[in-house]
C-alpha positions in Angstrom: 165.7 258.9 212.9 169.3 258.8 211.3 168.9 257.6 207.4 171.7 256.3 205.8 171.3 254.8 201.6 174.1 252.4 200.8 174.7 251.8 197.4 177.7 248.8 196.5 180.3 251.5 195.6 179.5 254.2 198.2 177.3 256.0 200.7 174.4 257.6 198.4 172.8 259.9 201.4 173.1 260.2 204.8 170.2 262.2 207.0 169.5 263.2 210.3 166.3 264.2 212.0 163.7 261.9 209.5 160.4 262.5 211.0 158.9 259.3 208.6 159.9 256.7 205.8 157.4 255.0 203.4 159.2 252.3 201.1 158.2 249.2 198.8 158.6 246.1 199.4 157.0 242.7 198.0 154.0 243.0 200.4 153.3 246.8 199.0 154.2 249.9 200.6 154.4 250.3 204.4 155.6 253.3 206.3 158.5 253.5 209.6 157.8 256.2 212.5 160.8 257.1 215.0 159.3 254.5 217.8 158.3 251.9 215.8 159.7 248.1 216.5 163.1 247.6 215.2 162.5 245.5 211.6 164.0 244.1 208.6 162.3 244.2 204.9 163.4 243.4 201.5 162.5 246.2 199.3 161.5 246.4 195.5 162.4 249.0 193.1 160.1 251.7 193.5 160.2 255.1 194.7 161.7 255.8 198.5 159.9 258.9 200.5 161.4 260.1 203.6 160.9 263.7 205.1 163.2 266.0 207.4 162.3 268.7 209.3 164.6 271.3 207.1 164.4 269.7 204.0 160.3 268.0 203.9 159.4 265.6 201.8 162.2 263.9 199.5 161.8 261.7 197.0 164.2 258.7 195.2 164.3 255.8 193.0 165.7 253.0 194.6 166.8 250.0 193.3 165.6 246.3 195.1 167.7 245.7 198.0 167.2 245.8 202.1 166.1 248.1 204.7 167.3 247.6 208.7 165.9 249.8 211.7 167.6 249.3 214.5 166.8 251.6 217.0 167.0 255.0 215.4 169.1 254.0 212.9 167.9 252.9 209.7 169.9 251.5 206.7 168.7 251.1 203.2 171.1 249.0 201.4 170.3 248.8 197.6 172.1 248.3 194.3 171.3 251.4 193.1 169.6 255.1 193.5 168.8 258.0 192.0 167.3 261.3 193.8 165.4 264.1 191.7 162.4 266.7 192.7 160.1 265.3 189.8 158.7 262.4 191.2 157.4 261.7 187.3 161.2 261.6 186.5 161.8 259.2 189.1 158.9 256.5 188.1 160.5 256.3 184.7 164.0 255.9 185.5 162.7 252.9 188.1 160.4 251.6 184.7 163.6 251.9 182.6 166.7 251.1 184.8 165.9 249.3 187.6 163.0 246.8 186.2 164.4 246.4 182.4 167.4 245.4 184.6 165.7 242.5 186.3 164.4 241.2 182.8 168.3 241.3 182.0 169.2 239.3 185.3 166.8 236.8 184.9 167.6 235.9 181.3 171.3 235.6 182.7 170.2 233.3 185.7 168.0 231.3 183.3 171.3 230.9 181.3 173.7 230.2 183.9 171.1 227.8 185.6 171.0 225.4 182.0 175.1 225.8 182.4 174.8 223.9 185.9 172.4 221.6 184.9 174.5 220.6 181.5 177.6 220.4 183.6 176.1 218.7 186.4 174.5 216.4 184.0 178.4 215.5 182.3 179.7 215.3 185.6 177.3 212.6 187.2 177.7 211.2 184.0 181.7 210.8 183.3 181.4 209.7 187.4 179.1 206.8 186.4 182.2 205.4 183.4 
């Protein structure tokens, strides 16, 4: 399979010749094999294992986002990555970056979402005078 991990800013890795890829998503993990179905998943942050031929087994934090096989192409589109050997390494930079990041976000959306309401609120109600 061709692997290639999209990050907003640039391409993050791009391999050739991936025998298998196991990724996270809401449901738990779940694993893609050269002839499986074409597919399309939503992934968590977690840890991203994919193995070549001349490289093996390689390991990375990955940020939530999307995966797409189509064919033997398969695209991992996330908001952000990080590779390393020490797969220890990697579960505490997901722990710290990527899910302290989603407390972050949904403090933001709960702020923004009062915003609407209040303006929605002065809106219906300067439309009613």
């Amino acid at each position: 399979m061709n692997l290639k991990i999209l990050l907003p800013y640039k391409v993050f890795a791009e391999k050739t010749g991936v025998s298998r890829i196991v990724a996270r998503s809401s449901e738990g993990s779940f694993g893609l094999l050269p002839h499986r179905l074409d597919c399309v998943a939503a992934l968590v942050p977690g840890i991203l294992v994919f193995e070549t031929e001349a490289e093996g087994e390689i390991y990375m934090a990955v940020d939530e986002g999307v995966l797409v096989k189509s064919g033997q192409d398969v695209l991992v589109s996330v908001r952000n990555a990080i590779g390393g050997t020490d797969l220890s390494k990697l579960h505490e930079a997901v722990d710290q970056e990527f899910l302290n990041l989603d407390d972050q976000e949904k403090k933001v959306r709960s702020v923004l979402a009062k915003l609407e309401s209040g303006f929605i609120r002065r809106f219906a109600e300067f439309h009613h005078e």
